[in-house]
N, C-alpha and C positions, 0 to 999 in steps of 0.2 A: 504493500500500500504506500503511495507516494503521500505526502505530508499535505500536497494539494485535494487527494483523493479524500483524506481525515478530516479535513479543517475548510475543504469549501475556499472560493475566493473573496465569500463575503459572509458574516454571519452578523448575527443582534445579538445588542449589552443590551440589557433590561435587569432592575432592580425589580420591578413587577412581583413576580414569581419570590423571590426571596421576603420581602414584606409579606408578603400574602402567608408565607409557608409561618415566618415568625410571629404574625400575629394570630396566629391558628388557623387564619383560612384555608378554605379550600382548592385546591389547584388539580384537581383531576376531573372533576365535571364546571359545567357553563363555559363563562369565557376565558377564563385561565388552561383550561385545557382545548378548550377550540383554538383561542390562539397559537398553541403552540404547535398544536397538527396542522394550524395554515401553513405556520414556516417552514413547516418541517416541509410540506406539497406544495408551496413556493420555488423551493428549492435553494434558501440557506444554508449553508453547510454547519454553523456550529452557534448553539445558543448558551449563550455566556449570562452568567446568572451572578449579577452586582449586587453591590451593597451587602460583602462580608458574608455569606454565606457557608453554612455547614456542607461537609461534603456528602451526605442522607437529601439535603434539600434538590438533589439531580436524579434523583429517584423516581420521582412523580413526572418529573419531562421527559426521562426516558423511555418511559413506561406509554406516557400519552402521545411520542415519536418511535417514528419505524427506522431514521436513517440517518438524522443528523448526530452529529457529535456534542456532546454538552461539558460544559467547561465550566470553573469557578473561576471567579474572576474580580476579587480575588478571595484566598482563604485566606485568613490574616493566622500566623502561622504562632501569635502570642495567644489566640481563642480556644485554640484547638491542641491536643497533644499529638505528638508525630504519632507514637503509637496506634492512639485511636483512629485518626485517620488513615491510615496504612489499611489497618485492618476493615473500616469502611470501604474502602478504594478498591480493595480486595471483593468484596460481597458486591459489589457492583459491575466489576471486570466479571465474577463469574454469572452474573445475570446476563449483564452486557455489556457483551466482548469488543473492546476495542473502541465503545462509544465514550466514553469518560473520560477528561483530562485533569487532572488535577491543576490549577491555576492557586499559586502561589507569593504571599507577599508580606513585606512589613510594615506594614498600615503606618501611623502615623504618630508620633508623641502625643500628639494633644488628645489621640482617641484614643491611649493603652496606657494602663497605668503604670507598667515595667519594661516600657521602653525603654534599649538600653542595647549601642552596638550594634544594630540593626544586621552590618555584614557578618560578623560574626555569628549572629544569631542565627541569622538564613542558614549560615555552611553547616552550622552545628546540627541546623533540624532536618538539613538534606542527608547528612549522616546518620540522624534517627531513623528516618523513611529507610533509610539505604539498609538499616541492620534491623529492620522491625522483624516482625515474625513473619509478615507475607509483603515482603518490601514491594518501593513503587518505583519502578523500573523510570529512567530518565528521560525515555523518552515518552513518557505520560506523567510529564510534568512540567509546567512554564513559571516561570519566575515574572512578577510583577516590577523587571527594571527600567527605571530611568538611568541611574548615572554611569558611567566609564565600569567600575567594579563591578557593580552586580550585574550586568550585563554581561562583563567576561565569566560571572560565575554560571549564569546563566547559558553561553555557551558550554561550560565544559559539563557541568551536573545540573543538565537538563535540556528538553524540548529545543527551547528558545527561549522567547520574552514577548508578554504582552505587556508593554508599556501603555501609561495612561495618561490623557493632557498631553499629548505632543503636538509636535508641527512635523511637517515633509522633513523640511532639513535635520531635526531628531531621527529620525526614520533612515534615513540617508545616513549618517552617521551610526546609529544604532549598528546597520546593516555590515558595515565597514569592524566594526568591533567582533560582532557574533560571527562573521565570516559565512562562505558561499551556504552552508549546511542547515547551519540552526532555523528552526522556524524564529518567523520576523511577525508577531500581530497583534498590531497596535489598535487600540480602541479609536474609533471614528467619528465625535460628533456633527450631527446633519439638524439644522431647523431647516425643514421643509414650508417655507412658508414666503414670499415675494414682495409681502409688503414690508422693507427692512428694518423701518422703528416698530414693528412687531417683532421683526425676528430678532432684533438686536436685545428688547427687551425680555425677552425669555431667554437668550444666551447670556443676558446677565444675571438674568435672574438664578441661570441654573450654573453659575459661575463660582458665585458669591462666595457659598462653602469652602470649595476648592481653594480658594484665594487666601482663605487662614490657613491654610496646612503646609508647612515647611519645604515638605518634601516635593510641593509642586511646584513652591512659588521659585524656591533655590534653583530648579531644573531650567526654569524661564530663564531665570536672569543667567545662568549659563550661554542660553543663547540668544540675549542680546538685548533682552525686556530689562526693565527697572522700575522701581517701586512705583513710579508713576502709574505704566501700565496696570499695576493691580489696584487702584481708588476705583472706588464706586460699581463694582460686576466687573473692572476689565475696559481697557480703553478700547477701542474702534479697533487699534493696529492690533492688540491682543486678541480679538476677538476673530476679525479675521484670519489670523494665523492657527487658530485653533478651535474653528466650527469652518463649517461647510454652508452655505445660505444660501437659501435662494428656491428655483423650480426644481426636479429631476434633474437637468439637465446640468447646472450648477452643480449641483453634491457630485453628480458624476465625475464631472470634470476634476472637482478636487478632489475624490477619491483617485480618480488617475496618478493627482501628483504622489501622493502615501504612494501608490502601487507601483510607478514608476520610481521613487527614491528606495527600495528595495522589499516595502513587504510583500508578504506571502499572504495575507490575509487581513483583511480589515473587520470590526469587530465594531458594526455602528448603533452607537445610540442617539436613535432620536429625540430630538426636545422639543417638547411643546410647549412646555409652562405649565401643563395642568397634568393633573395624576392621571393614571390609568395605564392603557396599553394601547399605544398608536397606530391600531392594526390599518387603516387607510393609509397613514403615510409607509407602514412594510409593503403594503401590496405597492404601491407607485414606485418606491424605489427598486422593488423585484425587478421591474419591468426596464430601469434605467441603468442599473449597477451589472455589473459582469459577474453574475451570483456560479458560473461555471469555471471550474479552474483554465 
């Protein structure tokens, strides 16, 4: 199986599914499960399940999917024990084979309270996984890196990396790091929407968060942003460099540049501003993105 064949050239980030699981709802009948057998017969290749999720919460989309690959995205790797996860990952490989990635990361200070060493801690729990009782083999598993390091740890003890909040030129450089092999799939925000002080304001809106956590804003200015850029949702030049706006035909094109500066896969979530699951704009973009490898 080529890594194009697993992972699809396009798949959806949706927290949806993981809210729903943790606030006890239900995700196997109405439209939590219709939703995901659309994507699944859309033809997505891999549904990525945001917003910190266990690795049991892949269970119920597997279940309510015949074909797509389902992915965490990420585990936050202080929540959970390698152990126990190991042994989850395991009970899901023998249900279903080959659908499951584990997706890997080290969330962030301000949201864990023993934050501490972040690289370190990664290598340490990649070694846990590595000696568990039914270990998780590296290539079913992707690290959540941004910077130079954990990107190189990411090539060597593991998948790849799906990075989060990037730009093309992160992407392009990423690619140059993890070298010809490793999968490259970085998350892809898209507002589908033309009128642009609408879309600008749901890209701030759904910015905002992002913009206090360290580890994002640190990555920006890396490449080339400064604290300016981050007042008030994100200036204009930030926002453009990291959503896609506009019709179809607009996201496409900026998914090109991602796909063209080296990934292997794009992992889009859509913004609207409001809660739910934006099955209208997955079907539009079905039909504009290159959802076939």
């Amino acid at each position: 199986m080529s890594r194009h064949d697993r992972w699809g050239r396009i798949g959806v980030w949706s927290s949806a599914w993981t809210e729903a699981q943790r606030s006890g709802g239900e995700v196997l009948t109405g439209e939590f499960a219709d939703a995901a057998a659309e994507l699944d017969d859309l033809g997505y290749g891999t549904l990525w399940l945001g917003g910190s999720p266990a690795v049991t919460y892949a269970r119920p989309l597997l279940l309510t999917t015949s074909r797509m690959t389902v992915a965490t995205g990420i585990l936050s790797i202080w929540q959970h024990g390698a152990a126990e996860v190991a042994a989850q990952r395991a009970d899901l490989e023998r249900e279903f084979p080959g659908r499951f990635v584990l997706g890997l990361g080290v969330s962030h200070s301000k949201l864990t309270e023993n934050y501490a060493h972040p690289y370190t801690a990664m290598a340490e729990y990649l070694t846990a996984l590595d000696s568990a009782a039914e270990p998780v083999p590296a290539h079913d598993r992707v690290l959540a890196a941004l910077g130079p390091r954990m990107l190189a740890l990411a090539r060597v003890r593991a998948a790849g990396a799906h990075p989060y909040l990037v730009t093309p030129e992160h992407t392009a450089r990423a690619r140059e790091i993890l070298g010809a092999e490793a999968v490259l799939a970085p998350e892809f925000k898209a507002v589908l929407d033309t009128d642009s002080d609408r879309a600008r304001a749901a890209a701030r809106g759904h910015l905002a968060l992002y913009l206090q956590l360290p580890n994002y804003t640190s990555n920006l200015l890396r490449w080339g942003f400064t604290e300016d850029d981050f007042r008030d949702g994100g200036s204009d030049r930030l926002l453009d460099a990291v959503f896609a706006m506009g019709d179809e035909t607009a996201v496409a094109r900026r998914a090109a540049a991602y796909l063209d500066a080296g990934a292997d896969h794009l992992a889009v979530q859509v913004v609207t501003g409001e809660p739910g699951l934006p099955r209208e704009q997955w079907r539009r973009l079905a039909g504009a993105l290159p959802l076939e490898a």
